[in-house]
N, C-alpha and C positions, 0 to 999 in steps of 0.2 A: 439711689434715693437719699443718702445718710450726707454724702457730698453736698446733693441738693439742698437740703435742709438747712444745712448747716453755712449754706451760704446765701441764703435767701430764696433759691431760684425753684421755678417748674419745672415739670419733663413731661414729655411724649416718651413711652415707653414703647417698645417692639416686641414681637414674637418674630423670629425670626421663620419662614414657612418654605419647605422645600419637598423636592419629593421622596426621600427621605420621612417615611411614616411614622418612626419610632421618634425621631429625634424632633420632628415639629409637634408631635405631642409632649414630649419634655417640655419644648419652649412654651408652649399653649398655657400649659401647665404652672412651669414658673411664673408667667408674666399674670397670669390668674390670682398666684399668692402674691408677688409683689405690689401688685393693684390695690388689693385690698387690704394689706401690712399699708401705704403710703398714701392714705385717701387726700391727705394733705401736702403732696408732693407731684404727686402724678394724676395729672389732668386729664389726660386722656391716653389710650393705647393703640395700637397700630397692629394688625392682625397680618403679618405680609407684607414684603417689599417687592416688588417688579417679580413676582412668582408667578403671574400671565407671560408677562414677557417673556420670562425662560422658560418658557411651556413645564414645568415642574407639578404647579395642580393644575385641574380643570376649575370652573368657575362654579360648578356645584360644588366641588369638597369645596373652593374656598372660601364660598357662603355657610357650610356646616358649621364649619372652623370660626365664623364669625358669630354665626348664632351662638354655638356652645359660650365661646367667651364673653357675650353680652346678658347671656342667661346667670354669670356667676360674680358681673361686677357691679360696679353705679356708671365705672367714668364711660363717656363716650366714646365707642367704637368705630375706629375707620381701618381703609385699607388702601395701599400706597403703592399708583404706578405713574407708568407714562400715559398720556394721554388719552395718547389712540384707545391701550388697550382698558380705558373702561366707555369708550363710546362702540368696540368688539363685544365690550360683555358687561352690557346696559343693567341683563339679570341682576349683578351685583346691588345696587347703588341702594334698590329699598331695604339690601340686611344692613347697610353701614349707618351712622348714625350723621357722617360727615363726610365728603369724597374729598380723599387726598390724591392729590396729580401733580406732574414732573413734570417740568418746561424747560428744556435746556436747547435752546436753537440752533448753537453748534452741534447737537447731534440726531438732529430730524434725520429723514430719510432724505426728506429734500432740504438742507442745514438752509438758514436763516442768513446773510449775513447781515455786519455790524448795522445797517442804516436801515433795516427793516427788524430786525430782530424782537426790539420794546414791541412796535404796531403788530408783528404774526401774535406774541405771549399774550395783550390785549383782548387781541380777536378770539384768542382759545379760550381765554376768560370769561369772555361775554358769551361764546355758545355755551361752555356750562352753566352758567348761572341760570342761563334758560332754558336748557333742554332739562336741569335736573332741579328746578326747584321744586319745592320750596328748601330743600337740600342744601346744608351751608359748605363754602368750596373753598379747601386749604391749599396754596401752592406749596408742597410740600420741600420741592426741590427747583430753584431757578438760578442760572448763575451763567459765568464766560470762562474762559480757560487765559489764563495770560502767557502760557507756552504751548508749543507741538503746532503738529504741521496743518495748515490750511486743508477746509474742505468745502469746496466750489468756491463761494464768497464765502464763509465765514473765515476769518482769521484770527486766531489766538494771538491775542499780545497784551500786553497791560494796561497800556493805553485803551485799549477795546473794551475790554473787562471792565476798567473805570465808566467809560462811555454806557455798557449797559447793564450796568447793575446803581447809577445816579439816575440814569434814565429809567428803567424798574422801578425803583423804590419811591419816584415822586408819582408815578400814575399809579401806584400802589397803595400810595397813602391819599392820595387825591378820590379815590374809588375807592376805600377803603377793604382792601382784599386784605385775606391772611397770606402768612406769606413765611416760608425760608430761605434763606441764602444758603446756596452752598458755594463755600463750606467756608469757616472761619476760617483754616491754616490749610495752606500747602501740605498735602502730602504725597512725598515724592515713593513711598512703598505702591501707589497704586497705579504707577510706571508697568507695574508688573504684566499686570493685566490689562491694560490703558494704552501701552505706548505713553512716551513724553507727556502727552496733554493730559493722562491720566492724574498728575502729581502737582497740579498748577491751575486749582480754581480757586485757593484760599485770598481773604482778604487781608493777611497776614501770611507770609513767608513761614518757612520749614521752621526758621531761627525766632519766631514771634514776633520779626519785624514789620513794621507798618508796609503794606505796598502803596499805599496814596489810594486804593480802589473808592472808598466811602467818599472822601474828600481833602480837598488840596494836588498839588502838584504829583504828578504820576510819570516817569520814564519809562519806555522799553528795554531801556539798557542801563538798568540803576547803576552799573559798578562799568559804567565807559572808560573812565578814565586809567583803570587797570586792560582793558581792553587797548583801549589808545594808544601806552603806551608800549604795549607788546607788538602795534603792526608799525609804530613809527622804528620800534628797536631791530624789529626786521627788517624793515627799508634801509636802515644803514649797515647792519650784517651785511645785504646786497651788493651794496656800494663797496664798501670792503672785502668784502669776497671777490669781485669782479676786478674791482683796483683798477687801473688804466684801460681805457675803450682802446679798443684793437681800432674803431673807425668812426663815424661821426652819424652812421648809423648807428652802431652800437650806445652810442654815446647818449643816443635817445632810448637803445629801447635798456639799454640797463635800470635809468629809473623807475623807468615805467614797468618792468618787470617787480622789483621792489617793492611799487606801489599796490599790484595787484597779489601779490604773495601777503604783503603785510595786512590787506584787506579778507583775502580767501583764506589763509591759515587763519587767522584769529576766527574769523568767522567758525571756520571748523571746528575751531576749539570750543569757541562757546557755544555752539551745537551739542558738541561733543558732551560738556560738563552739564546739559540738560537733558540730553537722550540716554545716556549709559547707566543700565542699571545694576549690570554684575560684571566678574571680570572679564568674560570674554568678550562685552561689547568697548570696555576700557580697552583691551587688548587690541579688539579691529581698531578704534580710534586712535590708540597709539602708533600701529602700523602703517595708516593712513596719514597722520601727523609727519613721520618720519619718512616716509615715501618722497612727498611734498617737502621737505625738508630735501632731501638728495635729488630732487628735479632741481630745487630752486638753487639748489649750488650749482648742478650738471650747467645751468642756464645761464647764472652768470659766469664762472669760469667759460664758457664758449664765448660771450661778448669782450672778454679780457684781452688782454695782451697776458700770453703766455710765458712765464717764465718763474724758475725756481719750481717752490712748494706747489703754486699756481699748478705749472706744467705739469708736476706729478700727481697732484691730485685729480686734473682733470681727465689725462689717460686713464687714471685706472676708471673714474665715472664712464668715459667715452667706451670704455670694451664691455663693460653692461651693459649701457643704452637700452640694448634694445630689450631687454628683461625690464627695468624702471619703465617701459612705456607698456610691456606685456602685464608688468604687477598691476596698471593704472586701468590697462583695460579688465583684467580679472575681476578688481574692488568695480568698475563700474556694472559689469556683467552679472556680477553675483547681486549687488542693489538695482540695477532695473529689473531682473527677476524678481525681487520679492517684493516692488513695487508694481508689476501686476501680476502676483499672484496673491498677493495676500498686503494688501498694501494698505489697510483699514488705522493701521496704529502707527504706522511707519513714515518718518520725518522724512522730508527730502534732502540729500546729499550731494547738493550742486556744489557747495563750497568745495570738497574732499578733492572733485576733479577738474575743476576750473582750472589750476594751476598745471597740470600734467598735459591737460588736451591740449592747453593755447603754446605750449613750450615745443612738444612733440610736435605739434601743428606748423607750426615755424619754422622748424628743423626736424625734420624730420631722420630716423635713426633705421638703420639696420636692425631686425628682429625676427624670430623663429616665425614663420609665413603661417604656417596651418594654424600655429593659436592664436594670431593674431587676425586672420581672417576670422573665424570664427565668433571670437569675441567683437569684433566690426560687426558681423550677423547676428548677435544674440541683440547687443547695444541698439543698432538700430532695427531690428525690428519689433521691439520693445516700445519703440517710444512714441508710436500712432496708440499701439493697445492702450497704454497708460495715460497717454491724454486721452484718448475715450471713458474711459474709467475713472478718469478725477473730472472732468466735464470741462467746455472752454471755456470758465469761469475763472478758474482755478490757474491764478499767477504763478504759485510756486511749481507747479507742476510744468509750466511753461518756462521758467525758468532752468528744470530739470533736462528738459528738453532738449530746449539749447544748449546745453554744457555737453548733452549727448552728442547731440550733432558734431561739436567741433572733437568732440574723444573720437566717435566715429571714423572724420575725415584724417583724424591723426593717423588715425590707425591705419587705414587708407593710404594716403601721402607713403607712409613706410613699406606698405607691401610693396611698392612700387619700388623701391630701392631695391638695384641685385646685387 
């Protein structure tokens, strides 16, 4: 409040409510005396954040909980979820003074996407206004995500994000709703609990920089040109590693091997540098980087004309082989598992194996038989359950897919080698 003051501004203040008895009477408590210490700061209080949703109270304590504190203050009492659950527990709406509600489309049960998203938030507008007036209706929380991985049609990107939160704010002020954005910054701590998209709804970056989201010009890939130049720096690594085509097939697919290394590593990478949030997942990304990194030599020394450094480097590649296409089906094996088992926060990981399937797929290598069937059985029979589980909406999961597929066949094509 002292912050507030002193810089002009209002607050909504919170009680934070859980099931934890002791400690939402502490908050109750506080936010009691600070109501009344800041009559001229704090507009109103908020008794509760999404504490239906995580089943923590029932709907009678958390009506108690509202009386008590509207019995001890002046400002306006409300209480803050998602939607649904105050049209589950309607009881509430005559202890608040105000109904606070969450609109985020990307995380319905049945998500929103970008070209319907504005029209569903609308529609949920107008049934409250009706089912609970004369009751005044705050959107407490509305917003896009401009990172993490698609869910059905909704897509996170920043482009999108721009798209519906200009789209938002003009049928917001045209209908005159109250309204927040979430959230002003980027915060990439709530990766923690979130996955990726958790750390990427601000309208402003980690670093306070402008994302374009309010207005003006917006990219997906603000910083391409550090991008760009890392898959062009690889396409010529390629070329230079490979040195002279053994053939005039080769001679085609050198580049083209290149092209798509410099395309799917980078991809990785900047995957990488927005999913990772401690060191072991820097650790799998690194291992993954560098995996991809020793196929994509393995690949082009095999299009090469063989000789010197060349020849020695690539015998000693050629007597692993079949381990570098074992390592690729491991990483893919251990990520279609936990994209269906638990695959609600979890990016998709096409780029990581793109380069390994299509390599191994082409050429296939001699490799330990039992792991390598098996990981060909976990991989594909993974990848009906997961596209049932991400819906046939859902491109990137489609995308996943396919990358299965041809890891699969790699893997395949080699058991067949004696």
């Amino acid at each position: 409040p002292e912050l507030a003051r002193k810089h002009g501004l209002k607050l909504m203040m919170g009680a934070w409510v859980s099931s934890n008895a002791q400690a939402t009477a502490e908050e109750v408590k506080a936010l009691i005396a600070s109501a009344n210490a800041n009559p001229d700061v704090v507009t109103s209080v908020i008794v509760g954040n999404e504490a239906l949703l995580r089943k923590e109270v029932t709907a009678p304590q958390l009506v108690k909980l509202i009386n008590q504190v509207k019995s001890q203050i002046k400002q306006p009492v409300t209480y803050a979820d998602v939607w649904e659950f105050w049209l589950q527990h309607p009881e509430i709406a005559p202890a608040v003074d105000f109904l606070t509600i969450h609109l985020l489309p990307y995380w319905e049960d049945d998500p929103a996407g970008i070209d319907q998203a504005v029209k569903h938030v609308a529609q949920i507008r107008q049934v409250f206004g009706n089912k609970f007036a004369p009751k005044d209706i705050l959107i407490g929380e509305t917003g896009w995500p401009s990172e993490g991985r698609q869910r059905e049609t909704a897509l996170p990107s920043r482009v999108n994000e721009a798209k519906f939160i200009r789209g938002f704010v003009n049928q917001a002020e045209q209908n005159g709703w109250k309204y927040n954005l979430i959230e002003a910054f980027d915060q990439p701590w709530k990766r923690g609990s979130e996955g990726a998209v958790g750390g990427y709804w601000g309208l402003f970056d980690a670093d306070r920089q402008d994302k374009g989201i309010l207005a003006g010009p917006v990219s997906n890939l603000p910083h391409w040109p550090v991008w760009l130049g890392l898959g062009v720096a690889l396409f010529l690594s390629t070329l230079v590693v490979g040195g002279r085509a053994r053939s005039t097939r080769s001679a085609l697919l050198l580049p083209a091997l290149g092209a798509i290394a410099g395309c799917s590593v980078v991809a990785w990478a900047e995957l990488a540098s927005v999913t990772s949030r401690y060191a072991g997942e820097w650790l799998w990304a690194g291992i993954l980087l560098g995996l991809n990194l020793i196929v994509l030599t393995h690949g082009a020394l095999a299009l090469g004309q063989k000789d010197g450094w060349r020849e020695r480097l690539f015998n000693v590649l050629e007597r692993r082989a079949g381990w570098w296409l074992a390592a690729a089906g491991f990483a893919g094996a251990v990520m279609m598992l936990g994209l269906v088992f638990e695959p609600r926060y979890r990016s998709f990981p096409s780029a990581a194996l793109l380069l390994p399937a299509l390599v191994y797929l082409l050429r296939p290598v001699r490799g330990p038989r039992r792991e390598l069937g098996l990981l060909a059985f976990i991989i594909g029979a993974g990848i009906p359950i997961q596209l049932y589980r991400e819906g046939l909406d859902n491109q990137q999961a489609w995308v996943w897919a396919l990358v299965c597929v041809l890891m699969v066949a790699a893997l395949w094509r080699s058991l067949r080698i004696r």
